[in-house]
PAKE-250033 format. One record per residue (C-alpha): residue in three letters; x, y, z. Coordinates in steps of 0.25 Angstrom, whole numbers, padded with zeros to 4 digits, always signed. Example, Ala and Ser with C-alpha at 12.3 -4.5 7.8 and 13.67 -1.06 7.14 Angstrom:
BEGIN
ALA+0049-0018+0031
SER+0055-0004+0029
This chain:
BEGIN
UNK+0000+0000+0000
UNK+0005+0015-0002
UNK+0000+0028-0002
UNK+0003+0038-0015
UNK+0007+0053-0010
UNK-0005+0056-0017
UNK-0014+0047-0011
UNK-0010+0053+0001
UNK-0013+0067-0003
UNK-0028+0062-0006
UNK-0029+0056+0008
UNK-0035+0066+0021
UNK-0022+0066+0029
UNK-0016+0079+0024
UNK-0015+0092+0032
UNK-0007+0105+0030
UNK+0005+0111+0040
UNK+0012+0123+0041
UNK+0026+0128+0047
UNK+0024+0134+0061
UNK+0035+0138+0073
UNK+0034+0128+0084
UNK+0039+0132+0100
UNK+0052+0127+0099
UNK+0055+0134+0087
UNK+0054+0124+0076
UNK+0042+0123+0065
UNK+0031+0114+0066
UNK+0022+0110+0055
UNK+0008+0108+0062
UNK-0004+0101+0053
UNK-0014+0112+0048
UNK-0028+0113+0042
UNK-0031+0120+0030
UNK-0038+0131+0040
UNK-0023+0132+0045
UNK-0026+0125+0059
UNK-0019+0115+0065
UNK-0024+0101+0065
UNK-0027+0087+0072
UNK-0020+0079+0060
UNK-0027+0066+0066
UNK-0038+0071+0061
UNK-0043+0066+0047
UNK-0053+0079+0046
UNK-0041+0088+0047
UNK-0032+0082+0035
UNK-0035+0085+0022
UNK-0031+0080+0008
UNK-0018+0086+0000
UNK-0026+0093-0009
UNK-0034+0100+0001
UNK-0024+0105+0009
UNK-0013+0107+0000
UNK-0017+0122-0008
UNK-0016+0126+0007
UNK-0001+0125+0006
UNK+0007+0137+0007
UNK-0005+0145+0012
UNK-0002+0146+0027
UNK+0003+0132+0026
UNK+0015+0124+0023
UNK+0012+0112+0020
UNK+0004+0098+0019
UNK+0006+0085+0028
UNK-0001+0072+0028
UNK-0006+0067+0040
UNK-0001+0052+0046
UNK-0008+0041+0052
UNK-0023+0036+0045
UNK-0030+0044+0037
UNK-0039+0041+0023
UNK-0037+0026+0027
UNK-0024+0025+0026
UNK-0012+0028+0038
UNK+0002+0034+0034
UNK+0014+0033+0042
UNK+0027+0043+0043
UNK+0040+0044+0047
UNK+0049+0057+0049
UNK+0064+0057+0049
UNK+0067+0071+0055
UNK+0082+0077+0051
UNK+0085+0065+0042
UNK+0090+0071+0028
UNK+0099+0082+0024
UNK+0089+0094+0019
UNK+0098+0098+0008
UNK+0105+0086+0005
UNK+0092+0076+0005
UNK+0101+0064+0014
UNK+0096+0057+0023
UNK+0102+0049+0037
UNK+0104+0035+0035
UNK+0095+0032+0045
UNK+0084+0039+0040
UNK+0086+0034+0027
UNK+0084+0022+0030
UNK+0072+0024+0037
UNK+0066+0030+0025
UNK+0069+0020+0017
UNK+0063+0007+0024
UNK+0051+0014+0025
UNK+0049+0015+0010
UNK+0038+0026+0009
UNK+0036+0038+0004
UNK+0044+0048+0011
UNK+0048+0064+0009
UNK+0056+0073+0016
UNK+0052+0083+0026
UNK+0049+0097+0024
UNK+0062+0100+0030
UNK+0070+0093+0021
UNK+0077+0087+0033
UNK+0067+0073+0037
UNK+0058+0065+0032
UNK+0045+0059+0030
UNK+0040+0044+0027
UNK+0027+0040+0026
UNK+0020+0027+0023
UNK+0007+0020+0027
UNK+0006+0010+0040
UNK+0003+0011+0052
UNK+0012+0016+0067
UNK+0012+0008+0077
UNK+0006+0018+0088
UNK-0002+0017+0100
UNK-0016+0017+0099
UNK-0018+0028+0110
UNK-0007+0037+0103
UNK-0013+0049+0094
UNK-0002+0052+0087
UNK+0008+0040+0080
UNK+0022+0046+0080
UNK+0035+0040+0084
UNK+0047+0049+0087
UNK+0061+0047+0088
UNK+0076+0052+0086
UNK+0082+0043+0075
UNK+0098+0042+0070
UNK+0099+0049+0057
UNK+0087+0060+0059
UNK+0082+0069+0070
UNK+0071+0058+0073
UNK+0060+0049+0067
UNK+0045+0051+0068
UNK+0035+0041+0063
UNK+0023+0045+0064
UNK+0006+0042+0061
UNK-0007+0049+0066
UNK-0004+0062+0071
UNK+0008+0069+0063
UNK+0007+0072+0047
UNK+0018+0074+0037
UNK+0021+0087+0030
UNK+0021+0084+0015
UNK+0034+0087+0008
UNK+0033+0078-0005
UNK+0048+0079-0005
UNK+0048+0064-0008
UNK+0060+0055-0003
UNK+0062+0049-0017
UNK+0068+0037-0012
UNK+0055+0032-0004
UNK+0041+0028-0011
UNK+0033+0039-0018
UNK+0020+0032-0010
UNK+0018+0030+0006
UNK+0021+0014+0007
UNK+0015+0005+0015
UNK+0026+0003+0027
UNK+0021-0003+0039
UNK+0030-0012+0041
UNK+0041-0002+0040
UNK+0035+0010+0048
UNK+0032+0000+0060
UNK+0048-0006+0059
UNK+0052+0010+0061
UNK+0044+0013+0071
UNK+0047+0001+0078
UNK+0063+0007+0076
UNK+0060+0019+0079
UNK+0051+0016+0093
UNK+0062+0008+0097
UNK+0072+0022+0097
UNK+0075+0029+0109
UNK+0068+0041+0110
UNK+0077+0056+0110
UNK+0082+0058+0124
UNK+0091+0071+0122
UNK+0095+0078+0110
UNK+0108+0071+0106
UNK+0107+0055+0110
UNK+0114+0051+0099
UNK+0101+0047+0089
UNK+0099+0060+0082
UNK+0108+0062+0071
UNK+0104+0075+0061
UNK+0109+0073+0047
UNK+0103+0085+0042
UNK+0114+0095+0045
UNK+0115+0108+0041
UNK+0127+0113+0037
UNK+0128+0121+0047
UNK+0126+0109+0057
UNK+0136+0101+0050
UNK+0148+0111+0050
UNK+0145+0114+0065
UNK+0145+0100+0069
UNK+0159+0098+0059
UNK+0165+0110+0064
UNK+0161+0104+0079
UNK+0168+0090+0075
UNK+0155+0082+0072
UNK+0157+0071+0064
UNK+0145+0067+0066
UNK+0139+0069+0052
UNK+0149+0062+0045
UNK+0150+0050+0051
UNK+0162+0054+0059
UNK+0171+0053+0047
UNK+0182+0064+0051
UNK+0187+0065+0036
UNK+0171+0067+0032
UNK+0168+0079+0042
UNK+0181+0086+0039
UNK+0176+0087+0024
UNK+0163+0089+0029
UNK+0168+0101+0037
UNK+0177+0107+0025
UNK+0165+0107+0015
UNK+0157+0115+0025
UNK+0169+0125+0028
UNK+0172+0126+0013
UNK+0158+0130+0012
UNK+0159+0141+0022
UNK+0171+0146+0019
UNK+0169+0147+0004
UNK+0181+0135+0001
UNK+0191+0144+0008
UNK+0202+0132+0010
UNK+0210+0138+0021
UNK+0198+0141+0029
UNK+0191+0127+0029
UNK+0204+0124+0034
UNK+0205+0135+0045
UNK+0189+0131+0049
UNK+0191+0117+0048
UNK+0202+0118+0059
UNK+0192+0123+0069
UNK+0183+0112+0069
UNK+0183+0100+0076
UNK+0187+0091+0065
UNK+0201+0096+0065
UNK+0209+0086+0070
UNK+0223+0083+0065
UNK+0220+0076+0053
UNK+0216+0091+0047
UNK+0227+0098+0055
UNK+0239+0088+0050
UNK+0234+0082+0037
UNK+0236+0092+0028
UNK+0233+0084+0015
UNK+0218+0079+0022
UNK+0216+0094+0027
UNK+0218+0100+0013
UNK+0209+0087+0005
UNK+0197+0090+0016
UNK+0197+0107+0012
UNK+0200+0105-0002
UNK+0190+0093-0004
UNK+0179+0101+0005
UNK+0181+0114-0005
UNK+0181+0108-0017
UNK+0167+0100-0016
UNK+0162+0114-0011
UNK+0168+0122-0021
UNK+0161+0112-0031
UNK+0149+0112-0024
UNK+0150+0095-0024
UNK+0143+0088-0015
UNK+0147+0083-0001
UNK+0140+0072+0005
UNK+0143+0069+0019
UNK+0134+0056+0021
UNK+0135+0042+0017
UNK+0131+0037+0001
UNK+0117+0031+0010
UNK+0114+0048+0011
UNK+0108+0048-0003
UNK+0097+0060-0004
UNK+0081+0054-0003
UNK+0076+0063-0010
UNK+0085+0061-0023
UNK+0073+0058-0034
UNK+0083+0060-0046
UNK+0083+0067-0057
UNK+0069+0058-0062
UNK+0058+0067-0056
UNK+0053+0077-0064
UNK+0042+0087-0063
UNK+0041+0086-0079
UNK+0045+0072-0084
UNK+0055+0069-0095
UNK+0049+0068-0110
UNK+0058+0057-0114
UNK+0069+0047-0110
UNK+0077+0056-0116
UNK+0072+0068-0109
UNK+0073+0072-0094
UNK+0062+0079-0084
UNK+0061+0093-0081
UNK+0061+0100-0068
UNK+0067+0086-0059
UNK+0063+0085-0045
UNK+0072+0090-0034
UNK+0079+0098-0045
UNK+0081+0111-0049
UNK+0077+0117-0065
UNK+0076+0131-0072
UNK+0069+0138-0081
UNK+0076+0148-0089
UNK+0071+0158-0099
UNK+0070+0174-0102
UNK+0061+0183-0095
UNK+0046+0181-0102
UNK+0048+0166-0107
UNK+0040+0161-0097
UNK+0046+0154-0088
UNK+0038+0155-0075
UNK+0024+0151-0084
UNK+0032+0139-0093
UNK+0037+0133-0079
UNK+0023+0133-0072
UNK+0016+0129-0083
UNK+0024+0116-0082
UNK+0023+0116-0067
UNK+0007+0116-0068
UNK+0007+0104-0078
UNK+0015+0097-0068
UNK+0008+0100-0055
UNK-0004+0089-0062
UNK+0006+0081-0068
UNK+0003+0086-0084
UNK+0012+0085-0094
UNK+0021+0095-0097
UNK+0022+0096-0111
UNK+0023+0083-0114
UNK+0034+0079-0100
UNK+0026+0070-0091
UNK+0024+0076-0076
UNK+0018+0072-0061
UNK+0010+0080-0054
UNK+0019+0090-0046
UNK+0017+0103-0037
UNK+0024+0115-0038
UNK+0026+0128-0034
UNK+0032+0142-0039
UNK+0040+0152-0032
UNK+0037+0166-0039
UNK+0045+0179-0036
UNK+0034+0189-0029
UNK+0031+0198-0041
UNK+0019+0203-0031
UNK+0007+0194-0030
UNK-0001+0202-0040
UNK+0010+0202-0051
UNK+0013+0187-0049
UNK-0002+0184-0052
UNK-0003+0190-0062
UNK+0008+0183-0068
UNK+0003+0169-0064
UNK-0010+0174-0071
UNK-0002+0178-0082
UNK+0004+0164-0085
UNK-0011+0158-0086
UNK-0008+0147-0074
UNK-0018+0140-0066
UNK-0021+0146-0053
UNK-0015+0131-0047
UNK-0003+0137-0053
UNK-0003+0152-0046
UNK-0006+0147-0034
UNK+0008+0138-0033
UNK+0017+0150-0035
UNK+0023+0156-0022
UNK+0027+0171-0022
UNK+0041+0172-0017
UNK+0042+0186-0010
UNK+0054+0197-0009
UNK+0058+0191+0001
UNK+0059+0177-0001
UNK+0065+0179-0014
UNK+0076+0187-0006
UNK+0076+0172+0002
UNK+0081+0166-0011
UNK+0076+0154-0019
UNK+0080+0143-0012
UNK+0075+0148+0002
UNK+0061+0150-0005
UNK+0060+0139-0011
UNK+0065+0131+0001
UNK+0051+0136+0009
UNK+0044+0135-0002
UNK+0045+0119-0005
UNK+0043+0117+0012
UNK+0031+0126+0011
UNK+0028+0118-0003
UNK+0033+0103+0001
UNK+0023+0097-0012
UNK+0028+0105-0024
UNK+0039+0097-0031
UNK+0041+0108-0041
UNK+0044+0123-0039
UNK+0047+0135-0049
UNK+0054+0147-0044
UNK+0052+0156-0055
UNK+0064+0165-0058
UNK+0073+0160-0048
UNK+0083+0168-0055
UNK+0078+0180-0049
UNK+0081+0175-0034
UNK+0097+0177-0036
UNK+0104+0189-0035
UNK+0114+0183-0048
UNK+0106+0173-0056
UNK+0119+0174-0064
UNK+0128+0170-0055
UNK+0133+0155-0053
UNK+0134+0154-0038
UNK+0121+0160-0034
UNK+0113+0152-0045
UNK+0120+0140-0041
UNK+0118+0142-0026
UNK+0103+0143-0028
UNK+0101+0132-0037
UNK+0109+0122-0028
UNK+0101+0127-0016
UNK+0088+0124-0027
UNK+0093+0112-0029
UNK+0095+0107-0016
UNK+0080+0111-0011
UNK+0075+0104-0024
UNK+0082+0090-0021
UNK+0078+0091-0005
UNK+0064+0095-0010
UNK+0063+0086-0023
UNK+0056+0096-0029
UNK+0059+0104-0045
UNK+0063+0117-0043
UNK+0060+0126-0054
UNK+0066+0139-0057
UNK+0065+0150-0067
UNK+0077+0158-0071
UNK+0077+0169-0082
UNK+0088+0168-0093
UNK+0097+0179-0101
UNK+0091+0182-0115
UNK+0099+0178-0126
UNK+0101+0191-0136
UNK+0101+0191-0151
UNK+0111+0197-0160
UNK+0103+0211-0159
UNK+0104+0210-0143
UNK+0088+0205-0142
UNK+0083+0195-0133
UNK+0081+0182-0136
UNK+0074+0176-0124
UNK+0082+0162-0129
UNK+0091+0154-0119
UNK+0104+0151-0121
UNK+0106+0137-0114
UNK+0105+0130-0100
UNK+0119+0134-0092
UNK+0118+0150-0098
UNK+0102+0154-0098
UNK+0103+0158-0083
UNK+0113+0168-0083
UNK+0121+0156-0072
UNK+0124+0142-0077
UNK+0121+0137-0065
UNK+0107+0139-0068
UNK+0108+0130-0079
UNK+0118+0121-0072
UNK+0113+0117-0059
UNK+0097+0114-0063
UNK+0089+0105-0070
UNK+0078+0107-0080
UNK+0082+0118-0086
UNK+0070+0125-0095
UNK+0074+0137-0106
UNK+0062+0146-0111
UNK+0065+0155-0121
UNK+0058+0162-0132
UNK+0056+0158-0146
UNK+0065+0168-0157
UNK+0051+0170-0163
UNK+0044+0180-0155
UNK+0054+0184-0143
UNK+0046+0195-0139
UNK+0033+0189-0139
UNK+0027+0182-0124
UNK+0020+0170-0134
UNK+0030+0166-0142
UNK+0034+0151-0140
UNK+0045+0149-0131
UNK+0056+0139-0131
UNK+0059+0130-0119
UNK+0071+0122-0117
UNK+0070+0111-0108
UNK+0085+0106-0102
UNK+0086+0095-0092
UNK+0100+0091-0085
UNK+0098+0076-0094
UNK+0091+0073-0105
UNK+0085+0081-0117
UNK+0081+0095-0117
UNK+0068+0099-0123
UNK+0065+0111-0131
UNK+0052+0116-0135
UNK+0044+0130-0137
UNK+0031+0132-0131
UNK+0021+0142-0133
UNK+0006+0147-0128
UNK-0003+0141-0135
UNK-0020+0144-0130
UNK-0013+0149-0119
UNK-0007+0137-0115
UNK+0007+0134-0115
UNK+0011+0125-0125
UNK+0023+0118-0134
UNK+0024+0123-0148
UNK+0033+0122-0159
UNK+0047+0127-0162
UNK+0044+0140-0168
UNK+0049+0145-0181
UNK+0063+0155-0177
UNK+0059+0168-0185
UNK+0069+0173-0194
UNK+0076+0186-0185
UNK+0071+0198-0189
UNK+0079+0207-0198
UNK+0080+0221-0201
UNK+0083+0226-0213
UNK+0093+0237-0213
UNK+0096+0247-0223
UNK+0110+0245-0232
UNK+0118+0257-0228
UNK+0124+0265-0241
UNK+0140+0266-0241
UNK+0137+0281-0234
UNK+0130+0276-0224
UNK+0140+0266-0221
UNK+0152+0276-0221
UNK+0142+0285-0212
UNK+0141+0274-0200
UNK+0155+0271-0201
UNK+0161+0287-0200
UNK+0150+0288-0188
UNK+0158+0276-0182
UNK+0171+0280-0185
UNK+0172+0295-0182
UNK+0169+0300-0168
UNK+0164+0314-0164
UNK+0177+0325-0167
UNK+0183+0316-0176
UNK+0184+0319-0190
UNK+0179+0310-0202
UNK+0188+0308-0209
UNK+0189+0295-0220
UNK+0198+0283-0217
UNK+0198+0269-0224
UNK+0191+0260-0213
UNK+0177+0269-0215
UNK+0175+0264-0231
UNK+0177+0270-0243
UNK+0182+0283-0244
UNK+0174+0288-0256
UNK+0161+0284-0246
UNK+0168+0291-0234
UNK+0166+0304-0242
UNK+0153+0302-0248
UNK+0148+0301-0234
UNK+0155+0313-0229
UNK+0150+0321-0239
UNK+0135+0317-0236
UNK+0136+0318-0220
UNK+0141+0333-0223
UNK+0130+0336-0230
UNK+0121+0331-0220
UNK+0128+0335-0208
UNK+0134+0324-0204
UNK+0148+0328-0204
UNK+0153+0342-0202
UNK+0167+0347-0208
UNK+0176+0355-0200
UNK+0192+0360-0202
UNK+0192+0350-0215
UNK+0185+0337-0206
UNK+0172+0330-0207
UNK+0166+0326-0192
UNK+0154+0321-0187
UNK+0142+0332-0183
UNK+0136+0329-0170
UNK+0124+0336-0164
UNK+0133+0341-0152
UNK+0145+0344-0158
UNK+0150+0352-0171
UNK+0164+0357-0173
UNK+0164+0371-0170
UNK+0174+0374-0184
UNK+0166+0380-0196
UNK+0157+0370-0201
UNK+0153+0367-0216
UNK+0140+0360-0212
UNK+0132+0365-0199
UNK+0130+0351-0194
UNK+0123+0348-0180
UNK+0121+0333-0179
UNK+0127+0319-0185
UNK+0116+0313-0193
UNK+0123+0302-0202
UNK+0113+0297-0213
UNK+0115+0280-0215
């Protein structure tokens, strides 16, 4: 027997929670009803199905949780793994680990990033007289262990661990072998007893506790925490050699191996810099540390076309849409976002039904609907974009975006819309880079698409006029890093047929890490966004311009050669000398020239020699 994600949201067990400050301090996540009270979750009249409760969030709440225990008929277990996993890295203990994996049900991570949930169907061993099932106790490789029934819910995170089922198993069996474990534990008598080990440092906490002499974290391998340490103090000290060196010696892990051996002091620093420098890597666990919630390169929120082909837009990655201002990026990415949402195709790609959400940069709320109205997009589609204010923009990207999935746990695509526009130097390799890695690292411990639209250089034509074109993946950004540390990478550009013109059709290029590119042109056809054919490129426009006479010739040539004072006289390099005087003749006539003292010069409005003219000339005016 098993139980689908989405045979759980149809049953009546769900209700909604919000974040709230607690006595000591800390947050608490009480369970609310849609009237924004606190609830008896025993109660089957207080909980609701998913789709009744979930356009509530966001709107004074923060998020959905599933009761546990029996409800609907059928009764669902869960266990949570407090502190178990890296936040950033995704690894787990091995302790944990292994607990996750002999249960063999569907599990996600918490909200946190930090635990974990498992859930499966059976029943707890509780006593009858008992209203709440719950069993608590500190456990080696985590903060503690909770299994629990009736009388506590789940927050909802759909961050699945891709290594368990996809469905809720039937694990009876299993769930009463842990509990029995776990009952049989000694309960926390003081703080440190020796059966609480955090893995999920900080890096903080891990150069305090290096700095202090704790092994701890590394198994007690000396060699491992001095490398360890260097890494940290090469981070902090920008890869200054001589002072990892100078720090390192005021830890306690200076001992005279560091002090003597000068060959193994020099190997550790240079070794620790150069895996800094290159940004590479350093994994401080055992192989079994594998990230959960690694679903490979295979999940797609828009399927590949063909073998040959690969997905766009893959989970727990992140991709860029680039194009000039006015090519539409923002309306081309969330019409493919709202053919996802119900699992439509998208031009011909397969898809499964996703949610997502967009973050918008505050425009003011009048001027941001009028350009959601503009783009012609259902209201479902309005309502999931979140204005980012002044001030959070002024937080950056990665900080909004970070609240946002926590306030959001069941969107598994997001669109920041002109994330370009965040950064003070969109040009510039180390502040692109940084924020795309920090991207990157919230996609993979979220397993959710993030999308992000960046504007792009026009590409002039011989008479200096825009294009709107793109010029290819690593230089369309302004950064190649735009290019080079993301995915899916879509190109929009207008077609060389009407440029000017909102209508025309536009090309968009479709690049993926492996596989083919596609390329195809799309255009509005019955107001509805469509594919279309290649257009026909239009011969460029020329104008005709009039053959210039040999006197006009010499005329431009003299105006370039001669400057104000200097008299024109004839050399070689102006043409032919019979021409040179034709021309002189006319532009004396005309009042082009004015001859003084035997010279011809150039008449200009403000200045004519003050010797006795032959011609009373007050401008230059030279015919071509």
């Amino acid at each position: 027997m098993s139980l689908t994600i989405a045979e759980l949201k149809l049953q009546k067990r769900w209700t909604l929670w919000r974040l709230e400050p607690g006595k000591d301090g800390k947050a608490t996540k009480p369970p609310c009803n849609a009237e924004g009270f606190k609830h008896d979750i025993t109660k089957p009249d207080n909980l609701k199905t998913y789709a009744e409760l979930e356009p509530l969030v966001g709107r004074g709440f923060t998020g959905l949780g599933f009761a546990l225990g029996a409800f609907d008929g059928v009764s669902v277990w869960g266990v949570d793994i407090d502190k178990c996993c890296d936040a950033v890295t995704g690894k787990f203990s091995a302790e944990s680990r292994q607990v996750v994996i002999d249960l063999d049900s569907y599990g996600e991570f918490s909200p946190s990033g930090t635990g974990c949930h498992v859930v499966g169907l059976g029943t707890l061993p509780v006593e009858p007289n008992h209203k709440k099932e719950v069993l608590v106790r500190p456990f080696h490789g985590a903060k503690q262990i909770e299994i629990k029934g009736l009388g506590f819910y789940f927050t909802f995170s759909a961050r699945h661990l891709s290594k368990t089922p996809a469905v809720l198993m039937d694990r009876q069996t299993e769930i009463l072998a842990l509990y029995d474990r776990v009952l049989k534990m000694p309960k926390a008598t003081k703080e440190h007893d020796g059966l609480v080990v955090t893995v999920s440092l900080t890096e903080e906490e891990r150069f305090q506790r290096l700095m202090a002499g704790d092994m701890s974290a590394h198994n007690n391998d000396h060699s491992a925490a001095d490398f360890a340490l260097c890494i940290l103090l090469a981070k902090k000290y920008g890869c200054n050699a001589f002072k990892v060196d100078t720090e390192f010696r005021k830890s306690g892990l200076c001992r005279g191996k560091w002090e003597d051996r000068e060959d193994y002091r020099e190997n550790t620093i240079t070794r620790a810099v150069a895996a800094v420098l290159k940004d590479t890597p350093v994994i401080f666990d055992g192989p079994s540390d594998e990230p959960m919630e690694d679903d490979g390169v295979d999940e797609y929120l828009v399927d590949a076309l063909t073998k040959d082909h690969e997905g766009w837009f893959p989970k727990g990655d992140v991709s860029l849409v680039g194009g000039s201002s006015g090519t539409g990026k923002t309306y081309w990415v969330m019409t493919v976002l709202e053919k996802v949402r119900p699992g439509q195709e998208v031009w011909g790609h397969k898809t499964k039904a996703r949610d997502y959400r967009v973050l918008m940069l505050d425009r003011g709320t009048k001027a941001m609907r009028r350009t959601l109205n503009k783009m012609g997009l259902p209201e479902e589609a309005k309502q999931r974009v979140i204005r980012v204010t002044g001030a959070q923009q002024t937080a950056g990207p990665v900080a909004v975006l970070t609240a946002a999935t926590e306030r959001e746990p069941g969107a598994e695509a997001w669109f920041v819309e002109g994330l370009d526009l965040w950064l003070k130097e969109s040009g510039k390799m180390s502040e692109v880079a940084t924020v795309l890695d920090d991207l990157q690292r919230l996609a993979t411990r979220r397993n959710v698409s993030i999308i992000a639209s960046v504007g792009a250089p026009k590409e002039k034509t011989a008479e200096g006029r825009d294009t709107e074109r793109y010029r290819g993946r690593d230089t369309i950004f302004g950064s190649v890093a735009w290019g080079r540390k993301s995915e899916t990478i879509v190109l929009i550009s207008k077609t060389d047929n009407d440029p000017l013109h909102d209508d025309c059709p536009r090309q968009y290029s479709v690049l993926v890490r492996n596989g083919r590119s596609e390329h195809f042109w799309m255009g509005f056809i019955e107001g509805e966004l469509r594919m279309v054919d290649r257009p026909e490129p239009k011969e460029p426009h020329k104008v005709k311009m009039p053959k210039r006479t040999a006197v006009q010739a010499m005329a431009m040539n003299c105006l370039f050669k001669f400057k104000r004072g200097e008299p024109v006289d004839y050399s070689p390099d102006l043409g032919s000398r019979a021409t040179f005087f034709r021309w002189r003749e006319q532009a004396l006539d005309k009042g082009d020239l004015v001859r003084s003292d035997g010279n011809y010069y150039f008449v200009y409005a403000d200045s004519v020699p003050e010797a006795e003219t032959e011609t009373n000339a007050h401008s230059v005016s030279v015919s071509i």
